[in-house]
C-alpha positions as a Markdown table, in Angstrom:
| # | Residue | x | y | z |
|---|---|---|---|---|
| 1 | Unk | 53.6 | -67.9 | 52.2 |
| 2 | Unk | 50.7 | -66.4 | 53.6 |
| 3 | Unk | 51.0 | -63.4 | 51.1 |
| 4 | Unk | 51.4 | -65.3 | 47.8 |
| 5 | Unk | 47.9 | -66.8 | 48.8 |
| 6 | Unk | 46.3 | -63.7 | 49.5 |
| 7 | Unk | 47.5 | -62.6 | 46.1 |
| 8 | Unk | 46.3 | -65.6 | 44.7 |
| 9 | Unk | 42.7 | -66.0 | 46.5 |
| 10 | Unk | 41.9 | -62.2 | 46.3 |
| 11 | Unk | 41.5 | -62.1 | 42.3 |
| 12 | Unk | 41.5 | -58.0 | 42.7 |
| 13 | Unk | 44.3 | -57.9 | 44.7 |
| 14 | Unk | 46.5 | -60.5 | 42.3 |
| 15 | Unk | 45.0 | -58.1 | 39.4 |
| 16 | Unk | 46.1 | -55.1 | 41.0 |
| 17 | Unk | 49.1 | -56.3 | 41.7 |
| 18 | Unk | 50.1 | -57.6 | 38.3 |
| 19 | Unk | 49.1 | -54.4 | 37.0 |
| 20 | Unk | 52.0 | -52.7 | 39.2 |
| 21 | Unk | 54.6 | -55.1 | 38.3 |
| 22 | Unk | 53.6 | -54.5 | 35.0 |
| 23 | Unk | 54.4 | -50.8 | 35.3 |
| 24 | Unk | 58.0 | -51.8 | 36.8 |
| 25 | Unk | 58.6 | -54.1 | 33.5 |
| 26 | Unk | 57.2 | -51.4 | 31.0 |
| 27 | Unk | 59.3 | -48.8 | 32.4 |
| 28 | Unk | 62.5 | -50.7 | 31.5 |
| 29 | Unk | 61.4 | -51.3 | 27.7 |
| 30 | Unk | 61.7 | -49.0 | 25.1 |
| 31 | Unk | 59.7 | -46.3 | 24.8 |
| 32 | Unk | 60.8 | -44.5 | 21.9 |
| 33 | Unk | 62.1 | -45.3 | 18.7 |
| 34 | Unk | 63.5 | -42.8 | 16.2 |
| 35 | Unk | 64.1 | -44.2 | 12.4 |
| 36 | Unk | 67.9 | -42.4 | 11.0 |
| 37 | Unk | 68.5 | -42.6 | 7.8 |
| 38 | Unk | 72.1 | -43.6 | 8.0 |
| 39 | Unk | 72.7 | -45.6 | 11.4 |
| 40 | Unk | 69.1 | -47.4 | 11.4 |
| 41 | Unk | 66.7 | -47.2 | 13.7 |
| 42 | Unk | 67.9 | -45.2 | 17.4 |
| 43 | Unk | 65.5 | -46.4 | 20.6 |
| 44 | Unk | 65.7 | -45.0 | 23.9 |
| 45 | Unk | 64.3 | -47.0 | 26.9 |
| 46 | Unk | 62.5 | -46.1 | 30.1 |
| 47 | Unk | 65.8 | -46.2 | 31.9 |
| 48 | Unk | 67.2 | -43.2 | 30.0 |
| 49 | Unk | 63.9 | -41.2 | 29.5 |
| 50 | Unk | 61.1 | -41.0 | 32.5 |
| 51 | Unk | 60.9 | -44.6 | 33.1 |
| 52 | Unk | 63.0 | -43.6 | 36.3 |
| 53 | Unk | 59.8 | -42.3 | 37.7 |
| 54 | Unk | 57.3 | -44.9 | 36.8 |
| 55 | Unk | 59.6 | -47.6 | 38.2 |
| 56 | Unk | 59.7 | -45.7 | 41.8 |
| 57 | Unk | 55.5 | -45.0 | 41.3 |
| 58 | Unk | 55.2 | -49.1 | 40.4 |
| 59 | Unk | 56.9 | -50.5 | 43.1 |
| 60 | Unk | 55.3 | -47.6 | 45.5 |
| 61 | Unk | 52.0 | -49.2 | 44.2 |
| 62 | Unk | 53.5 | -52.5 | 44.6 |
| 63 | Unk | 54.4 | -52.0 | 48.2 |
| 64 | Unk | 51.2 | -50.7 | 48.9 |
| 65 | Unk | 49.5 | -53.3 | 47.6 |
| 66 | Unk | 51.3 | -56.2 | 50.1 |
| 67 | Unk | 50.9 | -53.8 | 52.9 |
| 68 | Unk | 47.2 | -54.0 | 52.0 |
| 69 | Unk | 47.4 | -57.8 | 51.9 |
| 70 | Unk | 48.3 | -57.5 | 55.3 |
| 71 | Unk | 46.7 | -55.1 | 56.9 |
| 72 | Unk | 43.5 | -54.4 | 55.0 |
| 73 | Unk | 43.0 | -50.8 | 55.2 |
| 74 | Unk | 41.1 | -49.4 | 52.1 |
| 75 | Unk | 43.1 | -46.4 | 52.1 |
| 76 | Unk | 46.5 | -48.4 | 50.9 |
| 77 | Unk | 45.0 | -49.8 | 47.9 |
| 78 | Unk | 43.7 | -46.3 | 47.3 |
| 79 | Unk | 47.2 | -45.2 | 47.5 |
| 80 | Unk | 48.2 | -47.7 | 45.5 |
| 81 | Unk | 45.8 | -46.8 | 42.5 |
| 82 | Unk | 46.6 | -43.4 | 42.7 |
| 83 | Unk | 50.4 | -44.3 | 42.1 |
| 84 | Unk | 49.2 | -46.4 | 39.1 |
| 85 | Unk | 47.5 | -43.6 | 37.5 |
| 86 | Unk | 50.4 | -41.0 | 38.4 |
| 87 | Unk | 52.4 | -43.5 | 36.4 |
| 88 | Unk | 50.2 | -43.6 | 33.4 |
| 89 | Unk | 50.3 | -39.3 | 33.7 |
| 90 | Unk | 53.9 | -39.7 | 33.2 |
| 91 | Unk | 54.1 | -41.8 | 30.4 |
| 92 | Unk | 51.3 | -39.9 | 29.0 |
| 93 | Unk | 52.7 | -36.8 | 29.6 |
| 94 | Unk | 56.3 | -38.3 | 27.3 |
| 95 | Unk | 54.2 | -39.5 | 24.6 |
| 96 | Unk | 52.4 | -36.0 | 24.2 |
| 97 | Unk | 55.9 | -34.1 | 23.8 |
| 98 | Unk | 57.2 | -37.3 | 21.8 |
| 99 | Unk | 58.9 | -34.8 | 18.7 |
| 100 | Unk | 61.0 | -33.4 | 21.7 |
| 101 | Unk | 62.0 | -36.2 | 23.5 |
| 102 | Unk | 63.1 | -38.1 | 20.2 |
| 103 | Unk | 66.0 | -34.9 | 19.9 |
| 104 | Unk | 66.8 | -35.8 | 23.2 |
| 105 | Unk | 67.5 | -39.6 | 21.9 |
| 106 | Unk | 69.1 | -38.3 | 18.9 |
| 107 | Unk | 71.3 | -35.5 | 20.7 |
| 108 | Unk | 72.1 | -39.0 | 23.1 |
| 109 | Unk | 73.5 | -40.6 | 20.3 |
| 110 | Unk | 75.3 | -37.6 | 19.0 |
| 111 | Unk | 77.3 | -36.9 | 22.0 |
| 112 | Unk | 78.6 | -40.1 | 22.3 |
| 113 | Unk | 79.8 | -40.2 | 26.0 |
| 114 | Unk | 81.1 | -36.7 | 25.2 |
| 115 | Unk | 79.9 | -33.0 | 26.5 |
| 116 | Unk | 76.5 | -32.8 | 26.6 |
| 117 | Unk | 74.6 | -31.9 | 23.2 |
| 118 | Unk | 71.8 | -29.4 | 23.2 |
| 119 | Unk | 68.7 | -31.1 | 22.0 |
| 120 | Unk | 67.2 | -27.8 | 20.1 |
| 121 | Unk | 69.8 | -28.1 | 17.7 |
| 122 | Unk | 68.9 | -31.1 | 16.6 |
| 123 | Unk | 66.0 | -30.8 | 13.9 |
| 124 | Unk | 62.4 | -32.4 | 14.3 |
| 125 | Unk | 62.8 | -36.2 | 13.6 |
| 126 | Unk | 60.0 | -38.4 | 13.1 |
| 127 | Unk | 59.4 | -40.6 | 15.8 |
| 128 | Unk | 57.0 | -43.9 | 17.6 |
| 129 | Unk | 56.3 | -44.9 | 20.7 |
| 130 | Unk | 57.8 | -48.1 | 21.9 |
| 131 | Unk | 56.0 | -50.5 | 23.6 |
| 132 | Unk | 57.3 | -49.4 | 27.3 |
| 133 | Unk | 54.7 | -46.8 | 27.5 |
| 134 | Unk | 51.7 | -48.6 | 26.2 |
| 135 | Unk | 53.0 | -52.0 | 28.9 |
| 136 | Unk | 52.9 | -48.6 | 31.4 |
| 137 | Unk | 49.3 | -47.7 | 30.6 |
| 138 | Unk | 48.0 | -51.4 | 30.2 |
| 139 | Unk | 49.9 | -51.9 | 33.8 |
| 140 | Unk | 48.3 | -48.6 | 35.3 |
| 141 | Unk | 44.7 | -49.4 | 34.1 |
| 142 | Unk | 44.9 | -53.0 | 35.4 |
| 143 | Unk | 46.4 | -51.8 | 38.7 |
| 144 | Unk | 43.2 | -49.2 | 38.3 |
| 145 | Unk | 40.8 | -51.8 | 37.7 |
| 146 | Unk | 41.8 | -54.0 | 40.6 |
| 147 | Unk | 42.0 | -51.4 | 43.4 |
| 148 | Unk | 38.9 | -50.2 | 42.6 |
| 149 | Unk | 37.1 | -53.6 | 42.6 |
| 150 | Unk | 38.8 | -54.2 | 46.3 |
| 151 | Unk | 37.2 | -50.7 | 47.1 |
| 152 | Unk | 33.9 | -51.5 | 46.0 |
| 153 | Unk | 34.0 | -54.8 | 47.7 |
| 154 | Unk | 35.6 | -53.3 | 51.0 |
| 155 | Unk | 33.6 | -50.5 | 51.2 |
| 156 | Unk | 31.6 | -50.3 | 54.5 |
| 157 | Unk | 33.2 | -52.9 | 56.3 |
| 158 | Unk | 36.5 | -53.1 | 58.0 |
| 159 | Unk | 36.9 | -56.5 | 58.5 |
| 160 | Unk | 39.5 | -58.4 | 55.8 |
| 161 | Unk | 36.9 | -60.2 | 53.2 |
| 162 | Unk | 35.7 | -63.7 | 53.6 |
| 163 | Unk | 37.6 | -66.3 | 52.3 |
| 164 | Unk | 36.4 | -69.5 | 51.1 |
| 165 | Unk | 38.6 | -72.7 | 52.0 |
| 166 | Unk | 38.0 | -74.8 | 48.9 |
């Protein structure tokens, strides 16, 4: 019980925090969607594409973040950042090569359960970026936002911060 009222005192920490569960959610969303003329609109979610990684990188950051709560070393909630931004690189680095990854969706759909189906064959389709990735990038820069406020506020001391009983 301890924990939830560290989470809950510590406004930078519950912010931080947030921001990595926040990662975990937007990596199961969708992240792209690719608009077919004959079946409607195809989506692919985190779970099939990259999201694999940003899950592991948000709950990394997550885990880092209650080891912080109870041990109050800086350097875990500078770990913790790090993994939020690492996460944001990733989804960043799938929405910069989206025209590819929306074959790979397509050449998905194609195969059917069947043989795999080589994504070059399939030509350039036009594609959007479901709201997965931008719930990633929100959740990375609050997680960003909070670790470095409980840097700045930790910084020279290495006692755990003051709390008020109110």
């Amino acid at each position: 019980m301890t924990l939830l009222v560290a989470f809950l005192e510590e406004r930078p920490l519950g912010l931080a925090a947030l921001g990595a569960f926040a990662v975990v959610v937007g990596s199961v969303l969708p992240w792209i969607s690719v608009p077919q003329p004959l079946i409607g609109t195809t989506t692919g979610n985190g779970l099939q594409e990259d999201g694999k990684i940003t899950i592991l990188l948000g709950l990394l950051a997550l885990g880092l973040l209650i080891a912080y709560a109870r041990l109050r070393q800086r350097d875990l909630v500078i770990a913790a950042g790090i993994a939020g931004l690492a996460a944001a690189g990733f989804a960043g680095a799938y929405l910069a090569d989206l025209a590819h990854n929306a074959a790979r969706v397509i050449a998905r759909l194609l195969a059917g359960g069947g043989p795999p189906f080589d994504p070059s064959q399939v030509s350039a389709v036009p594609a959007r970026a479901g709201a997965g990735i931008y719930v990633v990038f929100v959740g990375a820069a609050v997680m960003a936002v909070g670790a470095i406020a409980l840097t700045i506020r930790g910084r020279g001391t290495t006692e755990p911060a003051v709390r008020s009983s109110a």
